[in-house]
N, C-alpha and C positions, 0 to 999 in steps of 0.2 A: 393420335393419342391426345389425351386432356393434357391442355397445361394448365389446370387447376391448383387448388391445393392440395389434390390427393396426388400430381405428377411430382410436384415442389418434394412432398417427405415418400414418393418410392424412389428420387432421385439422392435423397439422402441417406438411405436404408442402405441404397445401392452403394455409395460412396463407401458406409460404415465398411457391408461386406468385402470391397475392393480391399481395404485399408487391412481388414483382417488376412487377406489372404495373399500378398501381395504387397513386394518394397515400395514404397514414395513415389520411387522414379521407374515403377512402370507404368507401361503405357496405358495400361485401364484406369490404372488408379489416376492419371494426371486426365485422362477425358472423363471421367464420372467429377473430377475436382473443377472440372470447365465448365462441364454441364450442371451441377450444382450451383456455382457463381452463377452463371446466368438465369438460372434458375429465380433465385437468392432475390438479384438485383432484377429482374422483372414485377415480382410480387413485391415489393420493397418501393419501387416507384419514388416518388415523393415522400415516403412516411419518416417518421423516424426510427422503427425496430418492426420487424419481425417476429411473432411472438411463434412456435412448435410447441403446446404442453402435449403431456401423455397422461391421462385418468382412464386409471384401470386399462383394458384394451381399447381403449378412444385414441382417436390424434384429435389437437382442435389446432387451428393457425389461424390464429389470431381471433376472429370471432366465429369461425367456422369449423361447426364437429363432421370431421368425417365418419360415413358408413364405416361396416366392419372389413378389414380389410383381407389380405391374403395371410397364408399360412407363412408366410416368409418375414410379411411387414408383424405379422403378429409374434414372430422372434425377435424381429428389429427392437420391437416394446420391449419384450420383455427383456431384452442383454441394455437398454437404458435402466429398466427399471433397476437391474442387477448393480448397476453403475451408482443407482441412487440422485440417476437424472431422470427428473418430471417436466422440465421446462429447458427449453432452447432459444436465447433469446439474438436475433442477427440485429448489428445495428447497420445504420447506413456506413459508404463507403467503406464494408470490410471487403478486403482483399480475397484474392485464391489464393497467396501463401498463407493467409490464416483458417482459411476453408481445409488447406493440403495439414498444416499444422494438428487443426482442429479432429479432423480426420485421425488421423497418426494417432495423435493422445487417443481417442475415443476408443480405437483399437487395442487398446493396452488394457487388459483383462487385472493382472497381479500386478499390483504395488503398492507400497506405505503410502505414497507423496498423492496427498488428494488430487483430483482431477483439477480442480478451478487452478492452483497453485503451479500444475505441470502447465496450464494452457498459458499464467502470466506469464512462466518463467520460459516461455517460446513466442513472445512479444503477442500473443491472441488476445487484442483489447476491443476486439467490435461482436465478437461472440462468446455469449456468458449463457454458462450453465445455471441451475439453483433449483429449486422447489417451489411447486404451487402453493401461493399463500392466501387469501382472501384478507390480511390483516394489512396487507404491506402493500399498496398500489404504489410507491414509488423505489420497490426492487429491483425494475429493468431499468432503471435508469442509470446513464454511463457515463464518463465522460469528465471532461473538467467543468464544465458549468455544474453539475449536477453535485458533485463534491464540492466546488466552493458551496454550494449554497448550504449542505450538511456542516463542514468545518468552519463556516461562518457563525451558526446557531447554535455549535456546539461551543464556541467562545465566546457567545452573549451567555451562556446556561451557564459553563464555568465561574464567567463574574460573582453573579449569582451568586453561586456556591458561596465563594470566595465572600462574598460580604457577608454572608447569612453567618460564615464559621466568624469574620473580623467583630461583628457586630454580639458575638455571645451566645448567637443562634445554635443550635444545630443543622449543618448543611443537610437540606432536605435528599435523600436518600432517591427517590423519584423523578428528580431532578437530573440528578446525575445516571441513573437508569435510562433516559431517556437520549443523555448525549451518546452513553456506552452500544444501545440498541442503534442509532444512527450511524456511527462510524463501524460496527459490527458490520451491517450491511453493504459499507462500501468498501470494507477489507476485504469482505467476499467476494463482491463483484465488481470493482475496478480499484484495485491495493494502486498500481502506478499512479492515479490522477489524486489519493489523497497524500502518495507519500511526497510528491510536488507540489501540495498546498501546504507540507510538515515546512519545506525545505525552503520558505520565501521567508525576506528578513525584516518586510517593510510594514508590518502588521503593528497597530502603535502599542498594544500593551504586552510587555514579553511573560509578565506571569497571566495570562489567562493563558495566550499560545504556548506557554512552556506546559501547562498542565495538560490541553491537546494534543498537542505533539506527543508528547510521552506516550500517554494513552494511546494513541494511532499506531507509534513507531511498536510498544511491546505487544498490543494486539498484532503486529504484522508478521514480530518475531514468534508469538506462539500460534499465531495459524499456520507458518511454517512449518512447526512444529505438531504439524496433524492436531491441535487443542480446536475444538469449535463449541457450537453450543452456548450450557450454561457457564461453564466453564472458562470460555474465551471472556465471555461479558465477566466473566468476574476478575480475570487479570487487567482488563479495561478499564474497570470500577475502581481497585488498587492504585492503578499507573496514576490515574489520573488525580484521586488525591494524596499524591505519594506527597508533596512539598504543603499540605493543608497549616503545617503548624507553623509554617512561615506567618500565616496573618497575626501573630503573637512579637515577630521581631519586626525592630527600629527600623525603618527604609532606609538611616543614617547607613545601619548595616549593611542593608541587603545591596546598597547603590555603592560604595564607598570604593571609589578608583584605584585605591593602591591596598598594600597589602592587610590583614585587620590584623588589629595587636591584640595580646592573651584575652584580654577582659570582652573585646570586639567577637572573637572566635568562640568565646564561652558562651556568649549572648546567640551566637551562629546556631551553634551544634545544641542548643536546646529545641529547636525545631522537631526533631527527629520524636524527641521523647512529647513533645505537646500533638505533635501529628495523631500520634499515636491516642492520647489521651480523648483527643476529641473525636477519634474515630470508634474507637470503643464505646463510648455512651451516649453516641446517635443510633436507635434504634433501625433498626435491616437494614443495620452496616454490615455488608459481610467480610466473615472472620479476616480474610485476607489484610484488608486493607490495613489496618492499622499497625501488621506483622511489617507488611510493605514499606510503609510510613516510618514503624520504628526502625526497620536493616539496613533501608536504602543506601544509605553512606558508608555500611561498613565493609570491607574487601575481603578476596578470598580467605585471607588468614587471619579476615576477623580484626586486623586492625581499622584505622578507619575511626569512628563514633556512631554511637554513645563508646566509652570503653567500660571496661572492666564488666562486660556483661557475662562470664564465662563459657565452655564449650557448647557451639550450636554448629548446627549442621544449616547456613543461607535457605531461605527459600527460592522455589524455581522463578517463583514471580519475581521475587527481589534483585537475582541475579541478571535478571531481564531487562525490568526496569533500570536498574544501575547503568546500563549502558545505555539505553535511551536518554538517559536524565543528561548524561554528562554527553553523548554524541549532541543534542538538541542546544545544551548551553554551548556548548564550544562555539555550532555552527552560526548563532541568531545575536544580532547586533544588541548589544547593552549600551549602558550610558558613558561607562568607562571604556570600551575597546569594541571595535569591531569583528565579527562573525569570521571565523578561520574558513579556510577552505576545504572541501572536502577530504580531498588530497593528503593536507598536512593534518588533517582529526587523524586520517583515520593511522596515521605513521605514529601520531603521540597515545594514543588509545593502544596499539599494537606495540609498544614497546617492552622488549622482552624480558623477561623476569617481572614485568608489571604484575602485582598482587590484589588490582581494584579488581580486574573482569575473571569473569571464567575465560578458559581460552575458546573451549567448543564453541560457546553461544556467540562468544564475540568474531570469528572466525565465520559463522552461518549467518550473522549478522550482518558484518562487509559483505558478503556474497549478495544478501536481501538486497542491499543498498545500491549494489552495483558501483563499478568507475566512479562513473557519471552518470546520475542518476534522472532521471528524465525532470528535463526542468532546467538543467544544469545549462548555462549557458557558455558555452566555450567556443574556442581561436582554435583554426584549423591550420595545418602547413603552408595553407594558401595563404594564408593571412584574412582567408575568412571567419564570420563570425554567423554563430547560429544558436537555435535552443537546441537541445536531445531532446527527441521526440518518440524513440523506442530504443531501445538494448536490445542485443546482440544479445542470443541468447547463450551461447559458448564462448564468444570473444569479448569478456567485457572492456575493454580496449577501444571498441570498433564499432558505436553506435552509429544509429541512426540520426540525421544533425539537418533541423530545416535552418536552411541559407537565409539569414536575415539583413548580414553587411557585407559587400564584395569589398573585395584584399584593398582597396583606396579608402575603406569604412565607409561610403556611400550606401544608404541604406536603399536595399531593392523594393521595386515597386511590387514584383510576383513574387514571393519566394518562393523555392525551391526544394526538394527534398533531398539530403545526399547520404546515401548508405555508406560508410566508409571504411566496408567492407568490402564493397567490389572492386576490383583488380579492370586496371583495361587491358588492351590487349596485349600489351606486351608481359601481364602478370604483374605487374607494377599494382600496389595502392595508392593512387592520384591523392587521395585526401584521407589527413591523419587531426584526429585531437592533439593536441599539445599540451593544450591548458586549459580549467575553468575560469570564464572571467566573473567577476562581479558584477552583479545585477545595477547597483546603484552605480555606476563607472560607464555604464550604458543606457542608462537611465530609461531603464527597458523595464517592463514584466511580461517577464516568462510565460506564463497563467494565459496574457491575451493571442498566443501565437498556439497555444496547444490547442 
């Protein structure tokens, strides 16, 4: 038999059919999920990805169109095409649990929860689905290098923005189009490695990264939420100039360590209604944003600011945004106090009878975020110290954690990876999170270990 690239996708055909007909842990299914990894990782060699599209009844892998195939591989197409997958993209070092994973999802014919979002939300981060694009040559790209370099450019772009609206301009619309289309892209195709660039505190300017962040985190919450499209890019576009009429107030204000008094607070809460103003007569602003601009501060019962606006019904974005706005301040170091912990956000956010957040969104939101959220660097029972480097996809308690300081805080030469979900033999869990520790207290980033 060939081990070409036409062996490579009837090994994968085969897998799909396994997966359909057939639990996890049978035994077909766990030897077609062997013979696929090896598969995988032979054609893979040295590169960096694996590319599978499907045009029309074609396979092509990677630069190679295969003949027409059999009457079986020719179903194989068409139940992707059904799927509304054209592209399979393998990167290096993906595993068999994410091949078995990968598999599983693929199988799942009926459901709301898009495929990309089922496969993040079962730790699948080295195989990404998407669409043939000829526009986009940097869509298969994964990874945390790859999103730093997107959330880097999207906070040079932000600036931008930012001076053009400080300066009397109108922030050019194009501009911010272009951050929205870039982190669209990697909400799609690797959500964990930007929401780990959201979560770092050591970034120097916190309003270009507050305006990022926002944008990332509500884009993450409405892809969740099955929105894609034009539509996702336009909650994107929102988020992100949701704080714009801030470049109108005193830094006296916006820095000011302790608490602001009437005339300080007055000076505050006119942001909301200037946001708004300069969003509105920047031409292909869309309508959103400046709706966004003006609610953001106000709570479910409408208190909150601007007041005395009478009875409205929040919008979806707004409701979104607002919990971004305030998760992102909480967590990122200001001039007056340092960044909370995950932990204790998400306890003061979740406090009951609270009237800022919706409960739903904010409840699907902690879920999005997980525990511990990949990046998070935490202290094990051992007294060891690591990053999270995948979640658990049922236990969020129980991540994945590479070993960076053994229990005397000597920092390892190789580290380690340790699931701390696995039990040894005696049914025991050898190793538990306890705590997230602070990045600057370890004088570590997170970023260069992922």
């Amino acid at each position: 038999m060939s081990k070409g690239p036409d062996d490579l996708v009837r090994r994968l055909a085969a897998g799909m059919r396994a997966a359909e007909l057939y639990s996890p842990q049978h035994p077909l299914v766990q030897r077609s999920v062997q013979a696929l990894s090896v598969a995988i990782a032979a054609h893979l060699g040295d590169a960096a990805t694996l590319v599978v599209g499907f045009i029309g009844d074609d396979v092509v892998v990677n630069d190679t169109r295969l003949g027409k195939g059999s009457a079986s591989l020719t179903g194989f197409i068409r139940g992707l095409r059904d799927r509304e997958v054209e592209k399979i993209t393998f990167h290096r070092g993906v595993t068999a649990e994410e091949i078995q994973s990968f598999l599983t999802e693929m199988a799942v014919k009926r459901t709301r929860s898009p495929l990309a979002d089922r496969l993040a939300g079962k730790g699948v981060r080295r195989i990404v689905i998407g669409k043939l694009s000829a526009e986009d040559p940097q869509q298969d790209q994964i990874g945390i290098e790859a999103a730093r370099k997107v959330y880097s450019n999207a906070v040079s772009s932000a600036e931008t923005l930012w001076e053009q609206a400080k300066a009397g301009d109108k922030p050019d619309p194009e501009t911010a189009r272009k951050i929205i289309d870039s982190l669209a892209n990697i909400v799609n195709g690797d959500r964990t490695s930007l929401m780990a660039l959201t979560a770092l505190k050591k970034y120097d300017n916190y309003t270009f990264t507050h305006m990022v962040n926002v944008a990332a985190l509500s884009m993450a919450q409405a892809r969740a939420l099955n929105l894609e499209g034009p539509l996702l890019r336009e909650f994107g576009f929102a988020a992100l100039m949701h704080d714009i009429g801030k470049v109108n107030t005193p830094l006296e204000v916006l820095n000011k360590p302790g608490k602001l008094d009437a005339e300080e607070f007055r000076v505050m809460k006119q942001h909301v209604v200037d946001g708004a103003h300069i969003l509105r007569r920047t031409p292909e602003m869309p309508a959103l944003a400046p709706i966004v601009a003006f609610e953001h501060h106000l709570k479910q019962d409408l208190s909150g600011y601007p007041e005395k606006i009478g009875h409205r019904k929040l919008n979806l974005c707004t409701m979104i945004v607002s919990i971004a706005d305030v998760f992102d301040a909480l967590r990122s170091n200001r001039p007056y106090r340092e960044g909370l912990a995950t932990s204790r956000i998400r306890a003061i956010m979740s406090e009951k009878d609270n009237p800022a957040f919706n409960g739903v969104l904010l409840r699907r939101f902690v879920n999005l975020m997980g525990l511990f959220p990949i990046g998070t660097i935490v202290r094990l029972n051992t007294d060891e110290v690591g990053v999270v480097t995948a979640e658990h996809p049922e236990d969020p308690f129980r991540p994945q954690v590479k070993i960076l300081f053994d229990r005397r805080g000597d920092k390892i030469d190789a580290p380690t990876l340790a699931n701390t979900w696995e039990r040894d033999s005696r049914g025991a869990f050898p190793r538990a999170v306890i705590e997230s520790v602070d990045p600057d207290s370890m004088e570590l980033d997170p970023l260069t270990v992922l």
